[in-house]
Every structure is written in structure tokens, then in C-alpha cells.
DSSP file (Angstrom, degrees, kcal/mol; ACC not computed):
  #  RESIDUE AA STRUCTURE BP1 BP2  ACC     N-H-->O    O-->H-N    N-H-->O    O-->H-N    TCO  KAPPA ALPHA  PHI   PSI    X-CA   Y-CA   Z-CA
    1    1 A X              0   0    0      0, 0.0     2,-0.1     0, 0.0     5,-0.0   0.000 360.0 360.0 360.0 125.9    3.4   -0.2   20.7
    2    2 A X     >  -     0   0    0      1,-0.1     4,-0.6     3,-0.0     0, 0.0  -0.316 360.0-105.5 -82.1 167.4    5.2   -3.1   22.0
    3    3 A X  T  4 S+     0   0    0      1,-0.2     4,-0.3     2,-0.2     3,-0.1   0.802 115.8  49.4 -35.2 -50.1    7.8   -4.9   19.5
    4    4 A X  T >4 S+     0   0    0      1,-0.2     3,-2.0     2,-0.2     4,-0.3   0.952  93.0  76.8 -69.4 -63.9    6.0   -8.0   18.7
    5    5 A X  T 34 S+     0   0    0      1,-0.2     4,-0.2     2,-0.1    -1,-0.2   0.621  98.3  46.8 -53.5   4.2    2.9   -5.9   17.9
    6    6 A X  T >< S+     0   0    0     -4,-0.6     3,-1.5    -3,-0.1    -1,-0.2   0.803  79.5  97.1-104.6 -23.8    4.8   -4.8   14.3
    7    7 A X  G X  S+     0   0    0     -3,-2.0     3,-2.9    -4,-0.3    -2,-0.1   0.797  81.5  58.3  -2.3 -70.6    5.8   -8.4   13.3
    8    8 A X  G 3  S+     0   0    0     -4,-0.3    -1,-0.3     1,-0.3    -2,-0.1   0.841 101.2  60.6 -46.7 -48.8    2.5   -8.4   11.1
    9    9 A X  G <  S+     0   0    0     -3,-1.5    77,-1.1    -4,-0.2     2,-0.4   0.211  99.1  64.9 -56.4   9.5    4.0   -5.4    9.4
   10   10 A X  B <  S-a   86   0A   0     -3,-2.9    77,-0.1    75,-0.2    -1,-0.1  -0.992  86.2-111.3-137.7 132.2    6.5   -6.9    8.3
   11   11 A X    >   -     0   0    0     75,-3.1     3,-0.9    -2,-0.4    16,-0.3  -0.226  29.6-128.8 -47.0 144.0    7.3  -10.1    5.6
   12   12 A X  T 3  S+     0   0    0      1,-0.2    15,-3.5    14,-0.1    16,-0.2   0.934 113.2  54.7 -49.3 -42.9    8.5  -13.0    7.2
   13   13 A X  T 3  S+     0   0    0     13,-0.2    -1,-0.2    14,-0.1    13,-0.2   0.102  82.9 159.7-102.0  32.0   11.4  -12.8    4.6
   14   14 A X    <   -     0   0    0     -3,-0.9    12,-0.5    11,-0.2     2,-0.3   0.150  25.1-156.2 -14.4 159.3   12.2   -9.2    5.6
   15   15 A X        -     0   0    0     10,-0.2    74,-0.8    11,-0.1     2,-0.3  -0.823   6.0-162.3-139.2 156.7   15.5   -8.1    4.7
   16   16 A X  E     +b   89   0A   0      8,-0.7     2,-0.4    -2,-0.3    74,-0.2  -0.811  11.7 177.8-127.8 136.1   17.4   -5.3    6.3
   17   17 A X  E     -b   90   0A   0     72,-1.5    74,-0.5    -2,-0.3    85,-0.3  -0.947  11.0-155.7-137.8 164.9   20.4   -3.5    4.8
   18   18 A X    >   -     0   0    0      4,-1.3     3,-0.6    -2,-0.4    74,-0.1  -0.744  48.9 -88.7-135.7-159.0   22.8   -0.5    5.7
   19   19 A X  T 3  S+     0   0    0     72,-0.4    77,-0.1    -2,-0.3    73,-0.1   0.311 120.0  68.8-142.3 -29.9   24.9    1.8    3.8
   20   20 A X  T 3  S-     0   0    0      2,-0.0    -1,-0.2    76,-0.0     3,-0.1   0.357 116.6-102.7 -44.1 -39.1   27.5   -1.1    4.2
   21   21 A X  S <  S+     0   0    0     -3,-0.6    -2,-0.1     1,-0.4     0, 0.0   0.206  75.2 151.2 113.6 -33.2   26.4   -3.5    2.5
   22   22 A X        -     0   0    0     -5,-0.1    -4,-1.3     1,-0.0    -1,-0.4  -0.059  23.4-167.2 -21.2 121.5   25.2   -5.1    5.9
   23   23 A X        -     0   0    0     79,-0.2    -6,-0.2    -6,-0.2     2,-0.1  -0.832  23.2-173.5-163.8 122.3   22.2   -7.4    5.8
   24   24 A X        -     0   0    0     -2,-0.3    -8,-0.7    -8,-0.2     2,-0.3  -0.258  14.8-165.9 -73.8 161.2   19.8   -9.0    8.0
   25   25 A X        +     0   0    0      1,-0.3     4,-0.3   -10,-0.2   -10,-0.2  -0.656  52.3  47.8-164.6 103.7   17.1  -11.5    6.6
   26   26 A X  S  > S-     0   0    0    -12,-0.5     4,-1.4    -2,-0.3    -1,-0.3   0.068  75.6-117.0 123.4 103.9   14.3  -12.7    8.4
   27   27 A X  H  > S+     0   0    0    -15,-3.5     4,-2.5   -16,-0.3    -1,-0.1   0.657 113.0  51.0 -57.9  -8.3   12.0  -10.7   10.3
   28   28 A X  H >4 S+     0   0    0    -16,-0.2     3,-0.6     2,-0.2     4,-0.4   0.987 107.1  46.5 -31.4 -89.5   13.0  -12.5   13.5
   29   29 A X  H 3> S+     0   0    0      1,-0.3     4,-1.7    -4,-0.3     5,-0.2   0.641 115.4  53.9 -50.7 -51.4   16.7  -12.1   13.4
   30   30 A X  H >X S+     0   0    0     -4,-1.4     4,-3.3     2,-0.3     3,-0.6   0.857 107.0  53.0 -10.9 -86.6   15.4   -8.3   12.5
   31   31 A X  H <X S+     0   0    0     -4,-2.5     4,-0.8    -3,-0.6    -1,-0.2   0.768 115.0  40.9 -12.2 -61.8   13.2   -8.3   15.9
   32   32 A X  H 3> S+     0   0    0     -4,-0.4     4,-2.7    -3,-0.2    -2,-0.3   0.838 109.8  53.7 -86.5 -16.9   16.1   -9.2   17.9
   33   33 A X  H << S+     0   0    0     -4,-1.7    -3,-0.2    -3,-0.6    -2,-0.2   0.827 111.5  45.0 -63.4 -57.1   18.5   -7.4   16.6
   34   34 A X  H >X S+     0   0    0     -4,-3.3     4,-1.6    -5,-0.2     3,-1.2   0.874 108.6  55.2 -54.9 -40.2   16.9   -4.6   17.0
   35   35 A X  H 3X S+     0   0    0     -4,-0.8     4,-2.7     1,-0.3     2,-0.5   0.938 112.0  43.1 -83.0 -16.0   15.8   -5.2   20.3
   36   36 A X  H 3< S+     0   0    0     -4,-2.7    -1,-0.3     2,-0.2     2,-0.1  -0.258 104.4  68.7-102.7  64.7   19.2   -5.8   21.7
   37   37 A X  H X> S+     0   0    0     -3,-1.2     3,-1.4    -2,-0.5     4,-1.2   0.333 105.5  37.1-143.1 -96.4   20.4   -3.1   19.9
   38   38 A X  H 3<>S+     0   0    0     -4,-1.6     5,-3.8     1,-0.3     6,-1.5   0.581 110.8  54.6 -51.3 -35.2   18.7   -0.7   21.8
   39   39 A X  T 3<5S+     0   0    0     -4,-2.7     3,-0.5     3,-0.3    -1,-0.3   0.856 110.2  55.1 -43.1 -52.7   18.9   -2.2   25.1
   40   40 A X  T <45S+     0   0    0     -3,-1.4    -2,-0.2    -5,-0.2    -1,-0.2   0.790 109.0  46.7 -51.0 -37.6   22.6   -2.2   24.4
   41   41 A X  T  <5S-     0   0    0     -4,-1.2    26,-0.8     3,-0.1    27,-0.3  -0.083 129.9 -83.3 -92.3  47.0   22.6    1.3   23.7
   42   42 A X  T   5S-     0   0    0     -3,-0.5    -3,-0.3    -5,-0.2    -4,-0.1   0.729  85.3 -59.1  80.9   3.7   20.6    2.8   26.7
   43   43 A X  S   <S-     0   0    0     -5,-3.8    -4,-0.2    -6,-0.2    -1,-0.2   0.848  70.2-148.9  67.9  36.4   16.9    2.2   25.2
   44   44 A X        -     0   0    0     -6,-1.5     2,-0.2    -7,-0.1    22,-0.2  -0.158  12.2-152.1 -36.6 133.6   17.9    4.3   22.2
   45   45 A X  E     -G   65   0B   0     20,-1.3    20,-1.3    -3,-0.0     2,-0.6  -0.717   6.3-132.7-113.1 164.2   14.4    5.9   21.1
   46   46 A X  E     -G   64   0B   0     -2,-0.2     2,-0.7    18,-0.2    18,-0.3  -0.794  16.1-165.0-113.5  96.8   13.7    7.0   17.3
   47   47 A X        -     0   0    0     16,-0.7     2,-1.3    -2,-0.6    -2,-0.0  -0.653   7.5-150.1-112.4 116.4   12.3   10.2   16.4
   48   48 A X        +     0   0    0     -2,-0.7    14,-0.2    14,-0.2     3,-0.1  -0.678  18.0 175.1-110.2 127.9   10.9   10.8   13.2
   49   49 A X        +     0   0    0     -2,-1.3     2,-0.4     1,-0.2    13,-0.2   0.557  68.9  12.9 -86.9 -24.5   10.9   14.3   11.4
   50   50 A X  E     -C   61   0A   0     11,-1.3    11,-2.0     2,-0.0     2,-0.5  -0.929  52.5-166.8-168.4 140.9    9.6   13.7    8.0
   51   51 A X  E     +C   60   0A   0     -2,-0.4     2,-0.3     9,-0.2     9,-0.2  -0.983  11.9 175.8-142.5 111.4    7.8   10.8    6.1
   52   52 A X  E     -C   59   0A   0      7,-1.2     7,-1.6    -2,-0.5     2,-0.3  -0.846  13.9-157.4 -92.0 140.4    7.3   10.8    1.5
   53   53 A X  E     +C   58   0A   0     -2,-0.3     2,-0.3     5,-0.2     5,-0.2  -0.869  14.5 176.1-122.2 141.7    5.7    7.7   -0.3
   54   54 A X  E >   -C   57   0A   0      3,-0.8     3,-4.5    -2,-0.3    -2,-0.0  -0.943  60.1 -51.7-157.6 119.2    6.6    7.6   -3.5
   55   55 A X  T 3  S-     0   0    0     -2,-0.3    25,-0.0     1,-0.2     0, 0.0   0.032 119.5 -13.6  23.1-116.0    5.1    4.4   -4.9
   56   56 A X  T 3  S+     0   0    0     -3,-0.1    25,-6.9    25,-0.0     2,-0.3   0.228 125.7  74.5 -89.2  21.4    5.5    1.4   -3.2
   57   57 A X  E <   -CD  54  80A   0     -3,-4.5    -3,-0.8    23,-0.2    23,-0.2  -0.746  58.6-157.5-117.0 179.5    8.3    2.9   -1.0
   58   58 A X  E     -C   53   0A   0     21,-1.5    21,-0.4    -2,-0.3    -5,-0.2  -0.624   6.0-148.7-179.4 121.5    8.4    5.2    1.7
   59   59 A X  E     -C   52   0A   0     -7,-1.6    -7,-1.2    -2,-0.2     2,-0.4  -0.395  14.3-175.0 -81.4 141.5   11.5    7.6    3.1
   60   60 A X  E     -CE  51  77A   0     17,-3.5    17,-2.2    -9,-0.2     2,-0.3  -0.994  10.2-167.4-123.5 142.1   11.7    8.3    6.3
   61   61 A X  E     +CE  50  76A   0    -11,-2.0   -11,-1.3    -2,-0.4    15,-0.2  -0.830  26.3 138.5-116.7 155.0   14.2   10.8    8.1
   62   62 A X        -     0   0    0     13,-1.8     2,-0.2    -2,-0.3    13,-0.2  -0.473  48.6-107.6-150.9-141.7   14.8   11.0   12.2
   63   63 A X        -     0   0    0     11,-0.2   -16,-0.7    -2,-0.2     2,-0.5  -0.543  26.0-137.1-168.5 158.1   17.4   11.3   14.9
   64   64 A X  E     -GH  46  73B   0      9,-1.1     9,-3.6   -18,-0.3     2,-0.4  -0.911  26.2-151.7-132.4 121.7   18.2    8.0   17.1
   65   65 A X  E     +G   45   0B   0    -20,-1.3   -20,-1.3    -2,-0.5     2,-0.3  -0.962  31.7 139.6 -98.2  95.1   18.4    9.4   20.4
   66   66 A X        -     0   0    0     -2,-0.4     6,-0.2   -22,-0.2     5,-0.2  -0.998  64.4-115.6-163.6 144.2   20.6    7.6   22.7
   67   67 A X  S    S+     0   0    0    -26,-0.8     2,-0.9    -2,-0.3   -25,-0.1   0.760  97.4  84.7 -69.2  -8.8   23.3    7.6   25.6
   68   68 A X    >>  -     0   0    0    -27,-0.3     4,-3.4     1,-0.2     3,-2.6  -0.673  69.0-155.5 -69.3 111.0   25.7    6.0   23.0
   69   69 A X  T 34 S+     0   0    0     -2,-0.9    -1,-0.2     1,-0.3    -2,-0.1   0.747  97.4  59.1 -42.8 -21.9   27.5    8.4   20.8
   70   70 A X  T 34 S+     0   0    0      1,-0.2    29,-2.4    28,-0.1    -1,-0.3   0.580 110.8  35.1-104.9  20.5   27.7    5.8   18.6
   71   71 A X  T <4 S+     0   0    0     -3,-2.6    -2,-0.2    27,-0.2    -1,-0.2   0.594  98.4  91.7-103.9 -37.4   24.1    5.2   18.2
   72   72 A X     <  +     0   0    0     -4,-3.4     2,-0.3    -6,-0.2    -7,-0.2  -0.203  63.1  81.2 -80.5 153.5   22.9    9.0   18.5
   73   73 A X  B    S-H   64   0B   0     -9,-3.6    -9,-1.1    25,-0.0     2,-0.3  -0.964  79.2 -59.0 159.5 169.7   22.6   10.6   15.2
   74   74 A X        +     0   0    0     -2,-0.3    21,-0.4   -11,-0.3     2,-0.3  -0.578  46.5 172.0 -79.0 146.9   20.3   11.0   11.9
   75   75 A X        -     0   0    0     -2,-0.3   -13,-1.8   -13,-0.2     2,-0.5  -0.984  17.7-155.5-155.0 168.8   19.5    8.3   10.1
   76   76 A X  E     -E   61   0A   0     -2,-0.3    16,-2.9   -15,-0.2   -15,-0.2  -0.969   7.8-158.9-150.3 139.9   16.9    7.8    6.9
   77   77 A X  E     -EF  60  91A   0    -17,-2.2   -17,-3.5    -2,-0.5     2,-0.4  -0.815   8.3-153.7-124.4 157.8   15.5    4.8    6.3
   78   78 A X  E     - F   0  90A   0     12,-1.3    12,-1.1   -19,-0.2     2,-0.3  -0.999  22.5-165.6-142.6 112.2   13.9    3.7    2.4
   79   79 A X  E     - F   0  89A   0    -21,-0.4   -21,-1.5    -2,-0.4     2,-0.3  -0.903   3.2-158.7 -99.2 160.5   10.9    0.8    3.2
   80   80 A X  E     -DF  57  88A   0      8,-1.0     7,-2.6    -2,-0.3     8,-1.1  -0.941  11.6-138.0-128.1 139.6   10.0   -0.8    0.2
   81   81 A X  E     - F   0  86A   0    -25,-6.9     5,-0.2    -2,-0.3     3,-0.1  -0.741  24.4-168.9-100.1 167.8    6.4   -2.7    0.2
   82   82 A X  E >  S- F   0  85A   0      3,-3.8     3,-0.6    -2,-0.2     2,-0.3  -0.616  77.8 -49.6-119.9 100.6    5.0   -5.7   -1.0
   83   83 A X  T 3  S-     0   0    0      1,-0.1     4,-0.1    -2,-0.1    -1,-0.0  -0.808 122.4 -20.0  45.6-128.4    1.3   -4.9   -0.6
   84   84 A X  T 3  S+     0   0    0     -2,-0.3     2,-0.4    -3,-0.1    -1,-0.1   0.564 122.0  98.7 -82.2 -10.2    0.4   -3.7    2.5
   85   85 A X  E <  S- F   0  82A   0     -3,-0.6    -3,-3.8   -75,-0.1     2,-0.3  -0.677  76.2-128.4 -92.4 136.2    4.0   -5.3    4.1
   86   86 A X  E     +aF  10  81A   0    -77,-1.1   -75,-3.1    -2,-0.4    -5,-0.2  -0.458  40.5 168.8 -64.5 115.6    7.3   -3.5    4.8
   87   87 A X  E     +     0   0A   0     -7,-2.6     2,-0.3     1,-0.4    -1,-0.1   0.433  67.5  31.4-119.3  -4.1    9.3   -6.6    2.5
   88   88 A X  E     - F   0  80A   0     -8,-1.1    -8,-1.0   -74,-0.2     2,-0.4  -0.920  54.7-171.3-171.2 114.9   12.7   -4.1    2.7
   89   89 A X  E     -bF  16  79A   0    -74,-0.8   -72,-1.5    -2,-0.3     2,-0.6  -0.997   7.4-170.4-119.2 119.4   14.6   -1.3    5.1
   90   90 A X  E     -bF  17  78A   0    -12,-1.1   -12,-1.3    -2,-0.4     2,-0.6  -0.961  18.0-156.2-121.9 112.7   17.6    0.4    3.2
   91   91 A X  E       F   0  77A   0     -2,-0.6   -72,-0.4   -74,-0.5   -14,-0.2  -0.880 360.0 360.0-109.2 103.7   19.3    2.4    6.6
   92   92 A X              0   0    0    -16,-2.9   -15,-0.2    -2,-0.6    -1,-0.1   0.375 360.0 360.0 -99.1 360.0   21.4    5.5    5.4
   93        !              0   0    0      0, 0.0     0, 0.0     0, 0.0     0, 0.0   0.000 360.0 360.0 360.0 360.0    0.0    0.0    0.0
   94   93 A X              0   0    0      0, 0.0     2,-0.3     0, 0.0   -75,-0.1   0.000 360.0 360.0 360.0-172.1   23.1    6.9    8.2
   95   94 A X    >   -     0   0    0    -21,-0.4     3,-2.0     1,-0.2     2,-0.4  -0.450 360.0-125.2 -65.3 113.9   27.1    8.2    9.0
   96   95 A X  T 3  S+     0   0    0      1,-0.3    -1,-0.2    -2,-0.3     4,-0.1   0.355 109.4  63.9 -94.1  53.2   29.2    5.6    8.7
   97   96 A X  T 3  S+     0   0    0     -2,-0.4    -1,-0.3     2,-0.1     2,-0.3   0.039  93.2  93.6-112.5  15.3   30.8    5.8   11.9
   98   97 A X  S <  S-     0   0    0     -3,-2.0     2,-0.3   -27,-0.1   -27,-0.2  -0.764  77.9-115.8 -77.5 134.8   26.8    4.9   13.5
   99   98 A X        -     0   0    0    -29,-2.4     2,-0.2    -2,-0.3    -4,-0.1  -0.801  26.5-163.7 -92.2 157.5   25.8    1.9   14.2
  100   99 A X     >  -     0   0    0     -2,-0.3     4,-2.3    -4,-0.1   -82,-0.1  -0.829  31.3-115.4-116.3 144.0   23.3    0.6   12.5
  101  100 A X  H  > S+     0   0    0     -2,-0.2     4,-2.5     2,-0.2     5,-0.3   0.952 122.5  57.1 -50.2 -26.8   21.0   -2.8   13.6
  102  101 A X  H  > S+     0   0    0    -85,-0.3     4,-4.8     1,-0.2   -79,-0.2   0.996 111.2  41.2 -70.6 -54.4   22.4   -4.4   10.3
  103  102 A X  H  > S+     0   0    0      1,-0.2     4,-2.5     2,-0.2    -1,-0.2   0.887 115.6  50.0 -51.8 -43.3   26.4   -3.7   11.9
  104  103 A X  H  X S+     0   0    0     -4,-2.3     4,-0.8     2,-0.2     5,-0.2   0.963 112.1  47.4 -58.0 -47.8   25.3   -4.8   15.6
  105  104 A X  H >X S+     0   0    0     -4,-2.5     4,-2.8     2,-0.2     3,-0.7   0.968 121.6  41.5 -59.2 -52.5   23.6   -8.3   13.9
  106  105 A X  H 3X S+     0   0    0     -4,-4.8     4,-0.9    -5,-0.3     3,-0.4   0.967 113.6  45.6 -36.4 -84.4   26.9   -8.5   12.1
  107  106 A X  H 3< S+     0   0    0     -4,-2.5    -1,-0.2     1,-0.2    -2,-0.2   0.683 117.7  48.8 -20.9 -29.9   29.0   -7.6   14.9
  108  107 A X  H << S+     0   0    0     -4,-0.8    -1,-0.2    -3,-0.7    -2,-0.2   0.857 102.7  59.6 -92.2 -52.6   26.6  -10.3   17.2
  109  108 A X  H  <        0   0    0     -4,-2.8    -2,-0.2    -3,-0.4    -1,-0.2   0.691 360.0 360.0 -75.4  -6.0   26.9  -13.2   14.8
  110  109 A X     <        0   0    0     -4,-0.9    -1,-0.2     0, 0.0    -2,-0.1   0.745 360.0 360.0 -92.9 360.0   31.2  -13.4   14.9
């Protein structure tokens, strides 16, 4: 699945957070961030170990796989819907990881 093809799955008014406090808004900004987040770190891949729904959320645990140490690592992610759309990503991860919200930061000074 190419990038673009998840847009739909996501609100326009997305918001993104980290552990930080960190926060993207706008499934765009979201898009790119992400994608030159990985590109910047080697094509960092995501592998996910374990998936609970628990109402209108749903946790996810992984690994971020990547030739940056400061990318590779566990992370959990918390989506919140709003009907069938991802409206919310709450990213726990160590916080000496980057995270997409800290690169978009990092990007925007």
C-alpha cells in the first residue's frame, strides 16, 4: 500500500501527538512528515506485534526498524475513531526516539 492510498483513512483534521506533547494537525502535514521521516531515516519500516480495540480506539504495539538508532525502537501507538476514520494517533515511544510529531517539529524551525 502506497501512502496516498490511506489518506481516506484518515480525517482531514487528523491530529498526531507524541509522548511530548508534540502535535501535527492535518492529515497532509501528517502524510509528509511521515514520509520524509522515513526517507530520512533509511526507509524505516514498521512492524506490528499486537493490535486491541477497545471501543472507538485501537492500541497498537511494534518495532520501527531502521538504520537510525534514533528511529529503531518500540513504539505503541492509541488511534482514536470517529466512525470508520482514524480522527487521532497518540505515539508512546522512548523519549530519546524520534517520533513523526518531533521530526514535523524539528522541520518547521
Amino acid at each position: 500500500m502506497e501512502q496516498d492510498d490511506a489518506r481516506p483513512l484518515f480525517s482531514p483534521d487528523l491530529i498526531v501527538l507524541d509522548g511530548a506533547g508534540r502535535r501535527i494537525e492535518g492529515v497532509d502535514d501528517f502524510l509528509l512528515a511521515d514520509r520524509n521521516l522515513r526517507i530520512a531515516a533509511g526507509h524505516a519500516q514498521v512492524r506490528i506485534h499486537d493490535i486491541s480495540v477497545s471501543d472507538n480506539e485501537v492500541f497498537v504495539s511494534g518495532t520501527t526498524d531502521s538504520e537510525s538508532e534514533e528511529m529503531s525502537g518500540q513504539t505503541f501507538w492509541r488511534l482514536t475513531f470517529d466512525g470508520e476514520i482514524v480522527s487521532e494517533i497518540h505515539i508512546v515511544r522512548d523519549p530519546e526516539l524520534m517520533t513523526v510529531a518531533r521530526y514535523h517539529a524539528k522541520q518547521r524551525r
